[in-house]
N, C-alpha and C positions, 0 to 999 in steps of 0.2 A: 852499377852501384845503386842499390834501394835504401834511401836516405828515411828515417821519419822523426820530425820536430816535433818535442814535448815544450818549446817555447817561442815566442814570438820573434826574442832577440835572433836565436838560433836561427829559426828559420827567413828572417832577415841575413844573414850571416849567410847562410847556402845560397840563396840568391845574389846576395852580391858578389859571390863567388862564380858566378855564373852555372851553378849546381842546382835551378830549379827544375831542372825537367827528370831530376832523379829522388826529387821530394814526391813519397809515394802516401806518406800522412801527414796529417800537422793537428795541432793542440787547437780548443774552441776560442781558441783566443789570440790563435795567428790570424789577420787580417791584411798583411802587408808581405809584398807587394800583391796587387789584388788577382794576377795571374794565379795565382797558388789557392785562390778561392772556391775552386774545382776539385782538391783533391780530397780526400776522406778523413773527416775529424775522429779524431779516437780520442780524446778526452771530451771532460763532463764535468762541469759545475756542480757542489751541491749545495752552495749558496742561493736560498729563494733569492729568484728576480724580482728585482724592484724593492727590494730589505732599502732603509734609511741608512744613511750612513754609520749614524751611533751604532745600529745594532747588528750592522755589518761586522763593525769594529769588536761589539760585544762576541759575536759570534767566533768570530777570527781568534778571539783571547781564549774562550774557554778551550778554541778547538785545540789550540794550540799546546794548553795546560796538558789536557787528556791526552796526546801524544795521538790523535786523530786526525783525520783525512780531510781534506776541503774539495779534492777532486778527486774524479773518479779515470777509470784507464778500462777502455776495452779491450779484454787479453785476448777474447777469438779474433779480431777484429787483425789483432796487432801476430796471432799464430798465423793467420792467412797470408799474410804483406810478408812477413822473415825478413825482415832489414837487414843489408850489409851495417849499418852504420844505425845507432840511437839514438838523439842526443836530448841529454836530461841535466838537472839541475842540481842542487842540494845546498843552494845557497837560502834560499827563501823557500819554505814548506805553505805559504801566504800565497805564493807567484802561480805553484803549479806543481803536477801531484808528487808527492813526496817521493825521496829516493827510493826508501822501503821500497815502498810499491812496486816503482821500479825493479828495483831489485830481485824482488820476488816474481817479476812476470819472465825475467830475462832468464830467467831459471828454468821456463817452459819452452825457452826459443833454439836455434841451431847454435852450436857452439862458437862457429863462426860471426856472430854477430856480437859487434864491437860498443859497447856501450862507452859514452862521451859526456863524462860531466863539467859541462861549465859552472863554474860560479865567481866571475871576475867581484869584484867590491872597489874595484880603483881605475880609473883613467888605461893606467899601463894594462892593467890585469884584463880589462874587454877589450883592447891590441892586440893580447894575447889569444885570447880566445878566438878571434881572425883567423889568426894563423894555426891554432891547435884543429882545426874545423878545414882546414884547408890540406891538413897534415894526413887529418885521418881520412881526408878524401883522396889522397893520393896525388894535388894539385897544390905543392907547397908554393911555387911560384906564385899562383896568383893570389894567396893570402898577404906573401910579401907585397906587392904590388897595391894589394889593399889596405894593408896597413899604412904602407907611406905613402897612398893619397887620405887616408884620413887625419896622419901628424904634418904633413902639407896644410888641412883646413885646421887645424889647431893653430899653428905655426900664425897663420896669416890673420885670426884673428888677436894673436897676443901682439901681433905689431900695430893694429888698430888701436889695442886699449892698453898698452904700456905705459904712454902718460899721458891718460885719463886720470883725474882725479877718484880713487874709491870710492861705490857707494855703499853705502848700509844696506843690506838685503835682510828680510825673512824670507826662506823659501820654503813652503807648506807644502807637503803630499798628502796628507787629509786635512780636512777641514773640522770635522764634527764626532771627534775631539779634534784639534790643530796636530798637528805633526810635524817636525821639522824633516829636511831633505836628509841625505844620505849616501853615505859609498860615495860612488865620481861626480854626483852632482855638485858637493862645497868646491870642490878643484874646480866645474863649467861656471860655477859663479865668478871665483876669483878670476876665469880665462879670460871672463865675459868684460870685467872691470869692478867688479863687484867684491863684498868681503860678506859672508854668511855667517850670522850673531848666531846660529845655533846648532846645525851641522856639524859633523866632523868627516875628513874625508878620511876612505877605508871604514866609516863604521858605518853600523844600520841607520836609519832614520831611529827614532822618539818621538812618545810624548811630548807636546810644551806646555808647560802651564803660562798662560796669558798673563802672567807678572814677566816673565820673560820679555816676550814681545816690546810690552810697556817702556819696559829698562832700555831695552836697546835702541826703538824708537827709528825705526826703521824709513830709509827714505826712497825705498821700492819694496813694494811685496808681492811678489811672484807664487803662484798657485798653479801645480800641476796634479793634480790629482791621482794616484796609480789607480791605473785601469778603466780612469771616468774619460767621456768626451768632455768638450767643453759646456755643452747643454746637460750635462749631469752635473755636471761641478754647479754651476750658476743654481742648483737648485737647495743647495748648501749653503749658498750667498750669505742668504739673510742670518742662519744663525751667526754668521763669522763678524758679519755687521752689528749683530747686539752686543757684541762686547766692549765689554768698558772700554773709555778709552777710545775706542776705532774710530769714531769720526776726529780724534787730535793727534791723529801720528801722519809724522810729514809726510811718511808714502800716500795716505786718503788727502790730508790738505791738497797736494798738487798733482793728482789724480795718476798717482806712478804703482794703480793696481792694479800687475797682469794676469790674465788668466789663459792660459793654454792646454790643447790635451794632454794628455800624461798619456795617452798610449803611443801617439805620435814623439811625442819631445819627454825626453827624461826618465820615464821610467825601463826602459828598456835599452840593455847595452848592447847596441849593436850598431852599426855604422850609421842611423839615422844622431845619433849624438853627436854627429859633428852640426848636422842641420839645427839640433836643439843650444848648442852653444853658438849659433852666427843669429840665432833669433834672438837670444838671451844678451849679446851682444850689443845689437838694434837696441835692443828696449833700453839695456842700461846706457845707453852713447842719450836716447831723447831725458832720460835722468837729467843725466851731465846739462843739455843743452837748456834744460827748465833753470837749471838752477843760477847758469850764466844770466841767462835772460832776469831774473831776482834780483840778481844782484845790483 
């Protein structure tokens, strides 16, 4: 089997299936697990490096508008490799190159290669995806097997935070505009102990306008960035700090402002989301324990 990942999640997903030694590509923005850091990138950014957030975002919009590309696909690269197996997206044309694209390369490939689109939006739906990835490898056992140790680590943290008292979260994926979470992340907050003022689980992230935030008055604010480390995020900081307001919402009074990767934790559905809800977890249990201690 000649496997090749057009996504992170994805190829997180083959590996924990124990399917990394038949990953013959991967996307420039698989990173994880670092064994797979040796094999041949066939996609390409054509976002300039080091754009500002705003005009990342600006970019992102118009591209989106014009029904245009944000990344690129090498097709000789990808005729040389003939993949048993493809696996591509079509959930997010933001995340990684478009279906089209897709579409039209596999139109050059052997007949026998099986294109594989994921695009879970919820909790159950990246379960799913486990086992569809598992399915088309031939190895449905161990996707079973992988699924119920990841509803295992779900499992045991909703008996930690069952009766915890809720806390008020914001949960940001950009900064500069602000963005609320999205898809399975409002479900890892609630898992977490948490209840998200502006998420909806199963839909995309949005826009927030910063009257939002205000209103809700949140008493943790969690920041994951898609696609920033954490020393990218922090460089966003200070505009998120100028806004009104920020130094009087109980999350900054009692210093319950996280910041984590967004390539590690949350943006990506694939089995590292259990590890991104037992940290989410953590954070919101020292909430809780602030606020005893207040009282």
């Amino acid at each position: 089997m000649r496997i090749v990942s057009l996504l992170p999640s994805a190829t997180e997903i083959v590996c924990a299936l124990g399917l990394g030694d038949y990953l013959v590509a991967r996307s420039h923005e698989c990173d994880y697990p670092p064994e797979i850091l040796d094999r041949p990138v066939i996609t390409y950014s054509l976002i300039p490096p080091d754009l500002p957030s705003r005009e990342i975002d600006r970019m992102v919009s118009e591209t989106l508008m014009t029904h245009a590309t944000l990344y690129g696909l090498d097709l000789e690269l990808l005729r040389q490799l003939d993949p048993d197996l493809l696996i591509t997206q079509a959930l997010c044309s933001v995340c990684a190159v478009s279906y089209n694209t897709v579409q039209e390369a596999v139109a050059m490939l052997s007949p026998r290669t099986r294109v594989l689109n994921l695009e879970p939006t919820t909790l159950q739906g990246v379960m799913d995806t486990f086992q569809m990835v598992a399915d088309a490898a031939g190895v449905p056992e161990r996707g079973r097997a992988l699924v119920a140790e990841f509803k295992a680590r779900i499992e045991r943290v909703r008996q930690r935070t069952r009766n915890r008292p809720p806390v008020r979260v914001t949960f940001l994926e950009w900064l500069d505009p602000p963005f609320s979470c999205g898809h399975w992340t409002p479900e890892l907050v609630q898992l977490a102990g948490g209840i998200d003022g502006h998420g909806v689980a199963g839909r995309p992230s949005r826009r927030l306008s910063w009257d939002e935030v205000l209103r809700w008055q949140p008493e943790a604010i969690v920041i994951a960035c898609c696609g920033f480390a954490v020393e990218r995020t922090l460089q966003d900081m200070p505009a998120l700090e100028a806004m009104p307001g920020w130094h009087d919402l109980p999350a900054v009074r009692r210093g319950a402002v996280f910041i984590t990767d967004g390539n590690m934790y949350f943006s990506r559905p694939g089995p590292r989301l259990a590890d991104s809800l037992e940290w989410l977890a953590d954070q919101l249990a020292l909430c809780n324990a602030t606020a005893s201690l207040s009282v």
